[in-house]
C-alpha positions in Angstrom: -17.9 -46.6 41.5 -17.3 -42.9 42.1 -17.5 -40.3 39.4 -15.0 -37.8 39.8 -15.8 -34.7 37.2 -12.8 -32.6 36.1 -13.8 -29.4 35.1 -11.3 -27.9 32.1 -11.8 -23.8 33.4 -8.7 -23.4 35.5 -9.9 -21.2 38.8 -6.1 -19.7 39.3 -6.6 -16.7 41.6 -7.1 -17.7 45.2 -8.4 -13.9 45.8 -11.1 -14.4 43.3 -12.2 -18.0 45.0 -12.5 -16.3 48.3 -14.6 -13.6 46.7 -16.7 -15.7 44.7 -17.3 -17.9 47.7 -18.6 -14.6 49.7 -20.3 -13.9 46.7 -22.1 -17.6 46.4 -22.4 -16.7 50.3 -19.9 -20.2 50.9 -18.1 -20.5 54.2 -14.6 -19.2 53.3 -12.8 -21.6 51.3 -9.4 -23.1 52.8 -6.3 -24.8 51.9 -6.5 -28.9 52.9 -6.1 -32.5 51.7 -9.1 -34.0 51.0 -9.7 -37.9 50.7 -12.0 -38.4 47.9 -14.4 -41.7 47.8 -12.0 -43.6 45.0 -9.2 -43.1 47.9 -7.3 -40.2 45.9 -5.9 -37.5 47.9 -5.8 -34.3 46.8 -4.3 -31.0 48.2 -5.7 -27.6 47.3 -8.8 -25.0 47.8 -11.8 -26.5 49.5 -14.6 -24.8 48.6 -17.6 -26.5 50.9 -21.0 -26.1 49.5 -24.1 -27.3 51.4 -24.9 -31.0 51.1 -22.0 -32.0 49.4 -20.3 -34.8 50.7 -16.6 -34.0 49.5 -16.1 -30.7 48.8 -15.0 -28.9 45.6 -11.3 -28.7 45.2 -9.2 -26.2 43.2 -6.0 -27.5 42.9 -2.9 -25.4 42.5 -2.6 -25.8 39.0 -6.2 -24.2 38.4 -7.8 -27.8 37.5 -11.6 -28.1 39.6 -12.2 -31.7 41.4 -15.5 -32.7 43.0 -17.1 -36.0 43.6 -20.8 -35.6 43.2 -22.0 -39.3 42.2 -23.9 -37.8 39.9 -25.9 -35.7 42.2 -26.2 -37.7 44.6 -23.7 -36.2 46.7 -23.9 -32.7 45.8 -25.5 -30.5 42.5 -24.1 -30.8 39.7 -25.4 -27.1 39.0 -23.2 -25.6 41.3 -19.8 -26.3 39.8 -21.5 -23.7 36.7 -22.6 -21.2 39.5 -18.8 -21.5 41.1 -17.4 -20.8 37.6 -19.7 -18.1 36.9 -19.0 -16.4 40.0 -15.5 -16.9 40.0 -15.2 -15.2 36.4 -17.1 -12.4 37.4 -14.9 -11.6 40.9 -11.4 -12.7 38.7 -12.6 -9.9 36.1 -13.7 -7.2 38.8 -10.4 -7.5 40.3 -8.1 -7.0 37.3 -10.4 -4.1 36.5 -9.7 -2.4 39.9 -5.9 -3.5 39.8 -5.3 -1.5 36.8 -7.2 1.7 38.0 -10.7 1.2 36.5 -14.3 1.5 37.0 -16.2 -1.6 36.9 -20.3 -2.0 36.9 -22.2 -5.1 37.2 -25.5 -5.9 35.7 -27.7 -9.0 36.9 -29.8 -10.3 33.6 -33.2 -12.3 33.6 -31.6 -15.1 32.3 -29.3 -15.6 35.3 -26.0 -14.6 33.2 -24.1 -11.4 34.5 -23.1 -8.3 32.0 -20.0 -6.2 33.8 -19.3 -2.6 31.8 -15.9 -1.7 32.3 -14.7 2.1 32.2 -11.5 3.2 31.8 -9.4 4.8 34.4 -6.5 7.0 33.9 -4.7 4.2 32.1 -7.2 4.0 29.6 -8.6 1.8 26.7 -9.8 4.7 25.0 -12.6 5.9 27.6 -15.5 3.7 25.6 -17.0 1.4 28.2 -16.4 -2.3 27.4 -18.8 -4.8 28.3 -18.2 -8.4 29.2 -21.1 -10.8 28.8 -20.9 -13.8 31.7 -23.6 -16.1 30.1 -26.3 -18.1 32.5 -24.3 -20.6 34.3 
């Protein structure tokens, strides 16, 4: 029996897949039916990792679908790496969209911290930081 994991994060942005695949350095993802094992068919975002067997889907409505028989078939690990990344690029381009500065800081623990500064739009020209925990 297959074992289909649906991920509850909706990935929404098709901008911020692209750039989290670049980031993840993923071929760039596309838009396609994909056949899972059960038989389902799905239409959406495949993102391909290497030595998956199906790839990830991210499905129009922002719901993640993969088919990893428990690891056997791909890592489970990545799906937290894709929704890592993904958070990271989605929140670096609102930041730029609404005119401000955005830095990024890789901590030991593998999580990400971005600092935010205010453009001319403004939250009060204090930096705000955004913690992106170890995926």
């Amino acid at each position: 029996m297959s074992h289909v994991v649906t991920i509850e994060t909706k990935l929404r942005d098709p901008a911020a897949i692209h750039a989290a695949c670049v980031r993840l350095k993923l071929p760039e993802p596309r838009q396609e039916t994909v056949k899972f094992f059960d038989g389902a068919e799905h239409r959406g975002i495949a993102v391909r990792p290497p030595g998956f067997v199906y790839p990830v889907l991210v499905q129009s409505d922002g719901n993640v679908r993969c088919d990893t028989y428990e690891g056997r078939w791909g890592d489970d690990a990545f799906l937290g790496r894709l929704k890592q990344a993904y958070a990271v690029e989605a929140a670096k381009l609102q930041a730029k969209a609404r005119g401000h500065r955005i830095t990024e800081t890789s901590l030991p623990d593998g999580g990400v911290k971005l600092t935010v500064t205010a453009g001319a739009a403004g939250f009060g020209g204090t930096p705000h930081q955004i913690y992106g925990g170890a995926a």
